[in-house]
mmCIF file of the N, C-alpha and C atoms, coordinates in Angstrom:
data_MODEL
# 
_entry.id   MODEL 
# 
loop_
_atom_site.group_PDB 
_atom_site.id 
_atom_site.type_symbol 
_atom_site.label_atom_id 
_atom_site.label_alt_id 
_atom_site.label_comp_id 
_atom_site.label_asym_id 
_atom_site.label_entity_id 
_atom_site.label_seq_id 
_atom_site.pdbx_PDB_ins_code 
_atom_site.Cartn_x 
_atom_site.Cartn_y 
_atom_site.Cartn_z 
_atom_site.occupancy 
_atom_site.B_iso_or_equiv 
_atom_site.pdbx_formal_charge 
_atom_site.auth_seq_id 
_atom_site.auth_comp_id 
_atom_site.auth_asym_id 
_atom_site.auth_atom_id 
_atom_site.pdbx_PDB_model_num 
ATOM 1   N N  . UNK A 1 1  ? 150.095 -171.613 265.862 1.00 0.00 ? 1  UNK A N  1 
ATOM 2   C CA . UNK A 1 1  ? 149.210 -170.572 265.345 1.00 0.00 ? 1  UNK A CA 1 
ATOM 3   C C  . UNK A 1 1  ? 147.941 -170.587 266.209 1.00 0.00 ? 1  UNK A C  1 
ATOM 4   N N  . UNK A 1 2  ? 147.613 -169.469 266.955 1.00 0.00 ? 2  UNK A N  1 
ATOM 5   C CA . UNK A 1 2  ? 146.370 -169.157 267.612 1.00 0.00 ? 2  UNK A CA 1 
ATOM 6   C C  . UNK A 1 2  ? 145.611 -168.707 267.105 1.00 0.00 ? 2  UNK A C  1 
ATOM 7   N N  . UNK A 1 3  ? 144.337 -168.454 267.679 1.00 0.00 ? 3  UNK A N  1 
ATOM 8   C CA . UNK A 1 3  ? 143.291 -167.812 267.356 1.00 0.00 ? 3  UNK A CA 1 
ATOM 9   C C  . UNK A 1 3  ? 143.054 -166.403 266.561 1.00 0.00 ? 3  UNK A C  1 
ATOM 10  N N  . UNK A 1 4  ? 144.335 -165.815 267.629 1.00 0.00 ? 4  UNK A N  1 
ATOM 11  C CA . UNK A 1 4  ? 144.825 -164.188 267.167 1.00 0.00 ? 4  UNK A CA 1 
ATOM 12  C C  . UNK A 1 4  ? 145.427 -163.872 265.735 1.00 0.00 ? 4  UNK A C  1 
ATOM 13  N N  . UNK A 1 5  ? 146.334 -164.837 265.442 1.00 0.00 ? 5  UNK A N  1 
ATOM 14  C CA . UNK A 1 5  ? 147.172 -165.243 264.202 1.00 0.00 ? 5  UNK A CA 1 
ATOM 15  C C  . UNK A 1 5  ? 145.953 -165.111 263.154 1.00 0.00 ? 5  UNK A C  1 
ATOM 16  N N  . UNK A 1 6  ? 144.983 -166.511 263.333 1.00 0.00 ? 6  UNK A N  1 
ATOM 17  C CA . UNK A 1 6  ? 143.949 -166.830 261.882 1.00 0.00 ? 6  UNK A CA 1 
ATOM 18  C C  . UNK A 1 6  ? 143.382 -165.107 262.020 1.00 0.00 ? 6  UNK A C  1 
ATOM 19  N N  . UNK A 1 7  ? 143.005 -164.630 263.053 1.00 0.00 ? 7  UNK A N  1 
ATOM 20  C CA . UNK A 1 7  ? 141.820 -162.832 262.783 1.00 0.00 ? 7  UNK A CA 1 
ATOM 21  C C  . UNK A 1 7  ? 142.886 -162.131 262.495 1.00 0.00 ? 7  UNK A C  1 
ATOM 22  N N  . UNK A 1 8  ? 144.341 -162.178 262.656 1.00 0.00 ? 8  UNK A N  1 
ATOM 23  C CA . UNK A 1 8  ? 145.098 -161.066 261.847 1.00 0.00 ? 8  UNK A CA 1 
ATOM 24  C C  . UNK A 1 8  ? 144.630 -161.556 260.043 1.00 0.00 ? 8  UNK A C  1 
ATOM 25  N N  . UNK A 1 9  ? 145.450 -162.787 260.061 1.00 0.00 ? 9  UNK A N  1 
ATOM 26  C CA . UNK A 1 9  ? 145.208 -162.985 258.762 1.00 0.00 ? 9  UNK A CA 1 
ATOM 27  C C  . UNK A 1 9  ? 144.124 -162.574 257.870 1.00 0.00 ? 9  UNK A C  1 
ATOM 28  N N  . UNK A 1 10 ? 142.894 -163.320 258.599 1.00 0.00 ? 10 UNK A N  1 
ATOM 29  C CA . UNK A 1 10 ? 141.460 -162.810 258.050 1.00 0.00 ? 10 UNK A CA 1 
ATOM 30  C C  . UNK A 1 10 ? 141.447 -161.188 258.009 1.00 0.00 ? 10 UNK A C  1 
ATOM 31  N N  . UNK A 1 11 ? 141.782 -160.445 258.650 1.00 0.00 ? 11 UNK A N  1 
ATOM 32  C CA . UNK A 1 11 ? 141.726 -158.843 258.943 1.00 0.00 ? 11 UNK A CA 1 
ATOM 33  C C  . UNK A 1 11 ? 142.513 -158.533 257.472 1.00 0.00 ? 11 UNK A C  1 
ATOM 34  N N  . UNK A 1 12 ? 143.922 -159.107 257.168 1.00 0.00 ? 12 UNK A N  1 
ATOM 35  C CA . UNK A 1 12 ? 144.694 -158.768 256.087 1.00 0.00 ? 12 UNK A CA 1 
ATOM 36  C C  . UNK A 1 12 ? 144.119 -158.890 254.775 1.00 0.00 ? 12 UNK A C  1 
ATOM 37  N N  . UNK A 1 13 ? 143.951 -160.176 254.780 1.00 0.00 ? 13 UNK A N  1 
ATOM 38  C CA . UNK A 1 13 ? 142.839 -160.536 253.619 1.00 0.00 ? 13 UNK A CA 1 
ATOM 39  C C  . UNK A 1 13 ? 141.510 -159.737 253.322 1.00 0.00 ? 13 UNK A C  1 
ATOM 40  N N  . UNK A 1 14 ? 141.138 -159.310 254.116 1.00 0.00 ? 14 UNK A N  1 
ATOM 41  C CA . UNK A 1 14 ? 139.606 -158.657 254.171 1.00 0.00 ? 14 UNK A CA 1 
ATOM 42  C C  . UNK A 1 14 ? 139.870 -157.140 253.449 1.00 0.00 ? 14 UNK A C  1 
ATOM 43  N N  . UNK A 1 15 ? 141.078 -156.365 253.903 1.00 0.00 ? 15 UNK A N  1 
ATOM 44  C CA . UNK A 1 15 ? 141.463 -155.500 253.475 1.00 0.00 ? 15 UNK A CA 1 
ATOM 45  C C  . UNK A 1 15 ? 142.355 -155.280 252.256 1.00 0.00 ? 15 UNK A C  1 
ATOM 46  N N  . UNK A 1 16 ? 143.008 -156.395 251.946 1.00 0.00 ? 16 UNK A N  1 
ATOM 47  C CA . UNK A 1 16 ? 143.277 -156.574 250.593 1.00 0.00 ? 16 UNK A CA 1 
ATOM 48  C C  . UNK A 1 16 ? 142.255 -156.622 249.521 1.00 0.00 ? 16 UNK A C  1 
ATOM 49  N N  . UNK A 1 17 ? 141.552 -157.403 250.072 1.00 0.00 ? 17 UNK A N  1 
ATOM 50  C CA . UNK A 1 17 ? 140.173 -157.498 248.727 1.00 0.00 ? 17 UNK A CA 1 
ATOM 51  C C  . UNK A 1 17 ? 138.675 -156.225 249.050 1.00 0.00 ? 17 UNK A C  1 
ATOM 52  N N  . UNK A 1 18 ? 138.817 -155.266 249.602 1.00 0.00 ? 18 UNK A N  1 
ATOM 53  C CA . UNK A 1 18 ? 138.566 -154.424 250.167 1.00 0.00 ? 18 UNK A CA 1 
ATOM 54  C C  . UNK A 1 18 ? 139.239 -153.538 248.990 1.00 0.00 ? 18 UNK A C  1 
ATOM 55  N N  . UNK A 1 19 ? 140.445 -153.297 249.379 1.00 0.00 ? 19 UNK A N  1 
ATOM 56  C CA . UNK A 1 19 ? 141.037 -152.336 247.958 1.00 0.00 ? 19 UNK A CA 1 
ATOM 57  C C  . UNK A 1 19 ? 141.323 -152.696 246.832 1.00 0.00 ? 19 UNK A C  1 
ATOM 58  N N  . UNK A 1 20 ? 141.106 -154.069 246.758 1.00 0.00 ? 20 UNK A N  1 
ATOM 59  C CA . UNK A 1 20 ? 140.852 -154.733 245.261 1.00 0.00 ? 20 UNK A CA 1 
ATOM 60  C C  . UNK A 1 20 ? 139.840 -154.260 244.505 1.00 0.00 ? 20 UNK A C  1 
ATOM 61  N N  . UNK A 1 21 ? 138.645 -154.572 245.415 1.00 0.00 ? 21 UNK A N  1 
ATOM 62  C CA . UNK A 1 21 ? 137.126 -153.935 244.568 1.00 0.00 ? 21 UNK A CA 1 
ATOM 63  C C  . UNK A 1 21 ? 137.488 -152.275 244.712 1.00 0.00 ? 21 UNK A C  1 
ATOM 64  N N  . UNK A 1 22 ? 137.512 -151.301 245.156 1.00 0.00 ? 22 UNK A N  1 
ATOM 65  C CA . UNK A 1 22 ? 137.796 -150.105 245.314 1.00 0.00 ? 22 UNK A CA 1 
ATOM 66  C C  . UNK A 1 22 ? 138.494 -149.617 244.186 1.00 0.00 ? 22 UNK A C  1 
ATOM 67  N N  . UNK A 1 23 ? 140.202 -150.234 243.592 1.00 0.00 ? 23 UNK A N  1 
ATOM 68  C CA . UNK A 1 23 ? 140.825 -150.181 242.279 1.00 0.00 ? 23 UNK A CA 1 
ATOM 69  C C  . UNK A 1 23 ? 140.112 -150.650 241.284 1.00 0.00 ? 23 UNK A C  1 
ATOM 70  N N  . UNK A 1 24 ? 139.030 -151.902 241.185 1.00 0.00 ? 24 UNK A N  1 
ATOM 71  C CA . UNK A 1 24 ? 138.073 -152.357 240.215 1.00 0.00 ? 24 UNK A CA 1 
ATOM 72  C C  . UNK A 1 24 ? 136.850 -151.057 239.554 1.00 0.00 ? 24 UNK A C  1 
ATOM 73  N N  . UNK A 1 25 ? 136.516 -150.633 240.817 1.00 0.00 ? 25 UNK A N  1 
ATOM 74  C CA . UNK A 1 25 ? 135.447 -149.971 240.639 1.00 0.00 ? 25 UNK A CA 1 
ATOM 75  C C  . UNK A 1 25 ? 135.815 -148.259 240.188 1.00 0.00 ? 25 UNK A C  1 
ATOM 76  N N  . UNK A 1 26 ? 136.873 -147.929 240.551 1.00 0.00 ? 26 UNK A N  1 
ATOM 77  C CA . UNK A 1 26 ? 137.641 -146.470 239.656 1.00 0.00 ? 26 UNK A CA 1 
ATOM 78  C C  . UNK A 1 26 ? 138.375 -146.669 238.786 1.00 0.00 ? 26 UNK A C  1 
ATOM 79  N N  . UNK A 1 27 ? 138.254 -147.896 238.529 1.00 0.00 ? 27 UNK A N  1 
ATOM 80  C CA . UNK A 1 27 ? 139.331 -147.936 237.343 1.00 0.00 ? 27 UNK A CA 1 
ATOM 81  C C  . UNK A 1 27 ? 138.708 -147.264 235.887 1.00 0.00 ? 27 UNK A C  1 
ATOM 82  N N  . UNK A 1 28 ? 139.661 -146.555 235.005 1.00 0.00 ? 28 UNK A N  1 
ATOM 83  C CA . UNK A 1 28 ? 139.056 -145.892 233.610 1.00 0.00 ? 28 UNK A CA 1 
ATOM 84  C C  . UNK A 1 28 ? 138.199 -146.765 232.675 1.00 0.00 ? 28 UNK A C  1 
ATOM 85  N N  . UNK A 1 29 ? 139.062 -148.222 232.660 1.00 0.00 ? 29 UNK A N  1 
ATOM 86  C CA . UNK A 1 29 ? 137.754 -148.989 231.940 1.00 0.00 ? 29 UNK A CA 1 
ATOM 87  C C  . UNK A 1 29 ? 136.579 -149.640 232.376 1.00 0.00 ? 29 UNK A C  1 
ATOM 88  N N  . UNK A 1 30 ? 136.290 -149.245 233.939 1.00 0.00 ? 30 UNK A N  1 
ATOM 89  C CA . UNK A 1 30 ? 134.604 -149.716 234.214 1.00 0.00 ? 30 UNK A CA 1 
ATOM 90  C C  . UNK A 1 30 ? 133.514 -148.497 233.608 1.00 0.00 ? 30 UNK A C  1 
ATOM 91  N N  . UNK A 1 31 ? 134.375 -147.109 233.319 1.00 0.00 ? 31 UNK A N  1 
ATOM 92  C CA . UNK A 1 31 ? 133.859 -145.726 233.452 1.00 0.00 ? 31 UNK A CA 1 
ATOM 93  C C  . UNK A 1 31 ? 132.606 -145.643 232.462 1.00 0.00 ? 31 UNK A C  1 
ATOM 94  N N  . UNK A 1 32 ? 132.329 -146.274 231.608 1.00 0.00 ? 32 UNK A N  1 
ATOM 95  C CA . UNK A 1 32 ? 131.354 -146.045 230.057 1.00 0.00 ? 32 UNK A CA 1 
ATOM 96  C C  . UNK A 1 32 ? 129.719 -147.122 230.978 1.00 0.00 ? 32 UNK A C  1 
ATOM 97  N N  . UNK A 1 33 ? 130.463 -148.295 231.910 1.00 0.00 ? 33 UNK A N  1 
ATOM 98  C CA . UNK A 1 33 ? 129.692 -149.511 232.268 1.00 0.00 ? 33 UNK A CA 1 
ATOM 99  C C  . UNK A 1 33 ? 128.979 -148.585 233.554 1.00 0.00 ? 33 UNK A C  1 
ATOM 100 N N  . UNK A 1 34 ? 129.931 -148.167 234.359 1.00 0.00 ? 34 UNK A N  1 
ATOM 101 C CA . UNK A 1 34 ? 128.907 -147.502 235.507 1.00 0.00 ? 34 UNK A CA 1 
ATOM 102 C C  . UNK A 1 34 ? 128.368 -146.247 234.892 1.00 0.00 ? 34 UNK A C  1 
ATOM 103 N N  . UNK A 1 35 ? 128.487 -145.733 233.957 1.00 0.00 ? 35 UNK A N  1 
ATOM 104 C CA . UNK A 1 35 ? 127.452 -144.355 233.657 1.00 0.00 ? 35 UNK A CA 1 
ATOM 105 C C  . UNK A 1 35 ? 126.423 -144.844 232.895 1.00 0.00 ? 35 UNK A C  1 
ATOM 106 N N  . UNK A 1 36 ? 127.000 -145.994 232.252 1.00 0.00 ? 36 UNK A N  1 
ATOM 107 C CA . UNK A 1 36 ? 125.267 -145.848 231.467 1.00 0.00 ? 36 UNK A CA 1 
ATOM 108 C C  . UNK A 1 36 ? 124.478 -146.878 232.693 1.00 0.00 ? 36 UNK A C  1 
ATOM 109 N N  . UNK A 1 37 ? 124.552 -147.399 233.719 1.00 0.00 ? 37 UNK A N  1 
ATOM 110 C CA . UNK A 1 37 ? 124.097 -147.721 235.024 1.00 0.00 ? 37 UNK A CA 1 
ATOM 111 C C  . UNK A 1 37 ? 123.335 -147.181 235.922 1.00 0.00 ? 37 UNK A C  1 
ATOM 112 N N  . UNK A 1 38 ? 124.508 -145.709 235.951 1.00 0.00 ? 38 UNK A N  1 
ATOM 113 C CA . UNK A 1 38 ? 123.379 -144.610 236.434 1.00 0.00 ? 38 UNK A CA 1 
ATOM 114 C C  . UNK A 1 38 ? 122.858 -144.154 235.719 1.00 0.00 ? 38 UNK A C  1 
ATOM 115 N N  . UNK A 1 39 ? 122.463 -144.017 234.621 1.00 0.00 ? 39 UNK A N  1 
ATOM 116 C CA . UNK A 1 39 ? 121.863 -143.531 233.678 1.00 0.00 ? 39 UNK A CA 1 
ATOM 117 C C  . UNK A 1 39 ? 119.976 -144.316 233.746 1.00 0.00 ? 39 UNK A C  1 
ATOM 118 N N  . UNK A 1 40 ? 120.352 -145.952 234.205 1.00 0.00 ? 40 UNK A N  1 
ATOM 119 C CA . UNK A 1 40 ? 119.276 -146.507 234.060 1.00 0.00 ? 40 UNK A CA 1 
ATOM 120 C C  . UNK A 1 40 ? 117.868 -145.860 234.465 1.00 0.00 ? 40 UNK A C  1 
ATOM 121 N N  . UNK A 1 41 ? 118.196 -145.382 236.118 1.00 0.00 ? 41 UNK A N  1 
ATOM 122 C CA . UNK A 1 41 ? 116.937 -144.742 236.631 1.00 0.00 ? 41 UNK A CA 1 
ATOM 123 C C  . UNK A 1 41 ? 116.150 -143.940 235.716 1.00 0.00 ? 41 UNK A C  1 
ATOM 124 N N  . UNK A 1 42 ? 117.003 -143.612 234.832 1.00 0.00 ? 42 UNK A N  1 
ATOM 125 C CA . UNK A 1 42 ? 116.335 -142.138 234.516 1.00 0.00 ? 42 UNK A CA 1 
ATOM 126 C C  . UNK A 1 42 ? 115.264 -141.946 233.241 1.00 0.00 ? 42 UNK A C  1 
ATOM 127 N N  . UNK A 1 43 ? 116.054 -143.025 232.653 1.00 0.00 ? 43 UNK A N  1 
ATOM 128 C CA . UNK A 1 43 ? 115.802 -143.851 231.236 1.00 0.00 ? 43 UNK A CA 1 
ATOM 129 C C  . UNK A 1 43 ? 114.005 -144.369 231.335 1.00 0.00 ? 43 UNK A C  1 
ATOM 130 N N  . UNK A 1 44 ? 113.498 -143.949 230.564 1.00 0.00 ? 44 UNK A N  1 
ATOM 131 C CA . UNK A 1 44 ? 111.910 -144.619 230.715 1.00 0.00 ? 44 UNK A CA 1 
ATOM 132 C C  . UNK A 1 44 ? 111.663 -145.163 229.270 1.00 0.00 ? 44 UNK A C  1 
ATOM 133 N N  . UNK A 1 45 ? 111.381 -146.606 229.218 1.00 0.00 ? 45 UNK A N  1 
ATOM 134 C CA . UNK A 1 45 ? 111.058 -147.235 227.432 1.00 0.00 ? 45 UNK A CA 1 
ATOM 135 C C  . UNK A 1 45 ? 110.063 -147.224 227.407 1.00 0.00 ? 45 UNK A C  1 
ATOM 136 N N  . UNK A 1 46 ? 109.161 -146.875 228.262 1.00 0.00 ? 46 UNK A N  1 
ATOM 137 C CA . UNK A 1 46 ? 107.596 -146.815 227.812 1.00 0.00 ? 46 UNK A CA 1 
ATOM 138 C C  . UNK A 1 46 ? 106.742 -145.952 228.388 1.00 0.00 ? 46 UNK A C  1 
ATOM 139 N N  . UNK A 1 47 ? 105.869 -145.564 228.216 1.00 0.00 ? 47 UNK A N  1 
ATOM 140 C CA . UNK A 1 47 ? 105.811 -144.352 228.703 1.00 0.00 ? 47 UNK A CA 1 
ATOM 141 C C  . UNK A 1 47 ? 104.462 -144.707 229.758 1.00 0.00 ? 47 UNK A C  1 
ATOM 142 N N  . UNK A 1 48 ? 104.028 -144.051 230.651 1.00 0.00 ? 48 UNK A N  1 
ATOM 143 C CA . UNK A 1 48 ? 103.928 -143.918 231.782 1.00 0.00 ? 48 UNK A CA 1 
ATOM 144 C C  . UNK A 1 48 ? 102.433 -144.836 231.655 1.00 0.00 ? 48 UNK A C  1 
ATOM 145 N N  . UNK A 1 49 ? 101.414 -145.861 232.403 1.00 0.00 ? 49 UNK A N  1 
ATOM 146 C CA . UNK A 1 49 ? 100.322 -145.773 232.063 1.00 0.00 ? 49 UNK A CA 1 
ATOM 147 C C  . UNK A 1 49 ? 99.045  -144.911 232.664 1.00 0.00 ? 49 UNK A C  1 
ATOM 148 N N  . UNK A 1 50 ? 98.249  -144.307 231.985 1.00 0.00 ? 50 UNK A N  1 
ATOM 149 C CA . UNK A 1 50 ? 97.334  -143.344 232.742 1.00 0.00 ? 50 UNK A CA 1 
ATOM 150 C C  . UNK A 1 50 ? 98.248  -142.287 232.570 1.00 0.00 ? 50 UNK A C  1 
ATOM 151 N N  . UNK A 1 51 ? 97.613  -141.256 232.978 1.00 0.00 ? 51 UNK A N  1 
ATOM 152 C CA . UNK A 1 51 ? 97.962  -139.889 232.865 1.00 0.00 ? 51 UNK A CA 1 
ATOM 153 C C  . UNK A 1 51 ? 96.694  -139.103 234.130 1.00 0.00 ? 51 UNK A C  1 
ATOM 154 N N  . UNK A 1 52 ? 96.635  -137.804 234.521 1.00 0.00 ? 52 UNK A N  1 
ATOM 155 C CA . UNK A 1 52 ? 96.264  -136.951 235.109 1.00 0.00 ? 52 UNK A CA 1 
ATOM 156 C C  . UNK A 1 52 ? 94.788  -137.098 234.881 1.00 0.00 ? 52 UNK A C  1 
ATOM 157 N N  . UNK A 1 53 ? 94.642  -137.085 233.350 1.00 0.00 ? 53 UNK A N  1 
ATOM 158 C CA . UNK A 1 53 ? 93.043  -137.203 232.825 1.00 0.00 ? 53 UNK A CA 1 
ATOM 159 C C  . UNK A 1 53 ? 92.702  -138.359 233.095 1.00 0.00 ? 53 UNK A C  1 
ATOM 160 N N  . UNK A 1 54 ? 93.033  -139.763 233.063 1.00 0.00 ? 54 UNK A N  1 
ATOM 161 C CA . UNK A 1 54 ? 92.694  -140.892 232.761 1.00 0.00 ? 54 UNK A CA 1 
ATOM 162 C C  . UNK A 1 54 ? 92.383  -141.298 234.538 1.00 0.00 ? 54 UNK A C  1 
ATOM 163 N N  . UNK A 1 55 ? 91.528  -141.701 234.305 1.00 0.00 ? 55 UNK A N  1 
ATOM 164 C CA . UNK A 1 55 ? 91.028  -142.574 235.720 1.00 0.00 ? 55 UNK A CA 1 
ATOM 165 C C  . UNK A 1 55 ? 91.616  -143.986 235.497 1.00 0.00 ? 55 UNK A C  1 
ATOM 166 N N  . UNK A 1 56 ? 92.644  -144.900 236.192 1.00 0.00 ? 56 UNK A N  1 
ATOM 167 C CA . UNK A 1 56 ? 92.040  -146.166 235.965 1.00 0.00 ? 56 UNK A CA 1 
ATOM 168 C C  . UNK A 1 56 ? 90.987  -146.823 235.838 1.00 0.00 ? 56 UNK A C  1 
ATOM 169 N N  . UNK A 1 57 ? 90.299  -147.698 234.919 1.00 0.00 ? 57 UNK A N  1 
ATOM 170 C CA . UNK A 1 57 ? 89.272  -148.531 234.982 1.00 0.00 ? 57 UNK A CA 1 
ATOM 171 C C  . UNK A 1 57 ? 89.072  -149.957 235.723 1.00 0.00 ? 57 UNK A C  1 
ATOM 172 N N  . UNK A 1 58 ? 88.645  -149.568 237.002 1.00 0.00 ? 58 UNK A N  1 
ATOM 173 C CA . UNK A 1 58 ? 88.281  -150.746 238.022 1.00 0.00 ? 58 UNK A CA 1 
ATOM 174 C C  . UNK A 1 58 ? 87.062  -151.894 237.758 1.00 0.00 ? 58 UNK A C  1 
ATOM 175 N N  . UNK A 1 59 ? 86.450  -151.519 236.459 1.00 0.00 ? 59 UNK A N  1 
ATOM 176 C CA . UNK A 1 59 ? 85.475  -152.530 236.253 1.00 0.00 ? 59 UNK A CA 1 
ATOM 177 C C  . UNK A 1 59 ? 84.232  -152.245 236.525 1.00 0.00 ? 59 UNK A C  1 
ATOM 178 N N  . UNK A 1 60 ? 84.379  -151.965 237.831 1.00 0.00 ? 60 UNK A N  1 
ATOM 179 C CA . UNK A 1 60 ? 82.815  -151.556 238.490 1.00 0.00 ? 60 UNK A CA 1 
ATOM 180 C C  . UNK A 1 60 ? 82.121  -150.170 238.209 1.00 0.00 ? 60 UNK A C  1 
ATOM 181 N N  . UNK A 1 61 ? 80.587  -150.268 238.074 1.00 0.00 ? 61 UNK A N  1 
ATOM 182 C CA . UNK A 1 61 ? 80.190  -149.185 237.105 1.00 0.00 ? 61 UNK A CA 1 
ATOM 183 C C  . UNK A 1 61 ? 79.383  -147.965 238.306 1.00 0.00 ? 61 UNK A C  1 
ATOM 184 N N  . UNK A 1 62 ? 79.300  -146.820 238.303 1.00 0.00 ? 62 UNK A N  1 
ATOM 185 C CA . UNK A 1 62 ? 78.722  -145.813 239.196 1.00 0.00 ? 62 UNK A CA 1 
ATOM 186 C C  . UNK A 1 62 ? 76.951  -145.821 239.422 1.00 0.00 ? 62 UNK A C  1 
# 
């Protein structure tokens, strides 16, 4: 067994688990786990601090 032999192998392997995660990741029961995932960005639990009116308060006085 040469050099060429172990990088086929490694090449085979690489692409097996390659379409392993690929069938993992479309599969129907990840489908509820990756949407509420993307969902995260969007999602805000608190609401923003400051607003348009509000200046932050740096301490230092004018």
């Amino acid at each position: 067994m040469d050099v060429n032999d172990l990088r086929s192998v490694v090449t085979v392997l690489s692409f097996v688990a390659f379409i392993g995660i690929v069938a993992w990741a479309w599969s129907g029961r990840r489908r509820a786990a990756f949407d509420a995932a993307a969902r995260l960005a969007l999602h805000d639990d608190e609401p923003a601090i400051g607003s348009a009116g509000d200046a932050p308060s740096t301490g230092a006085s004018k």
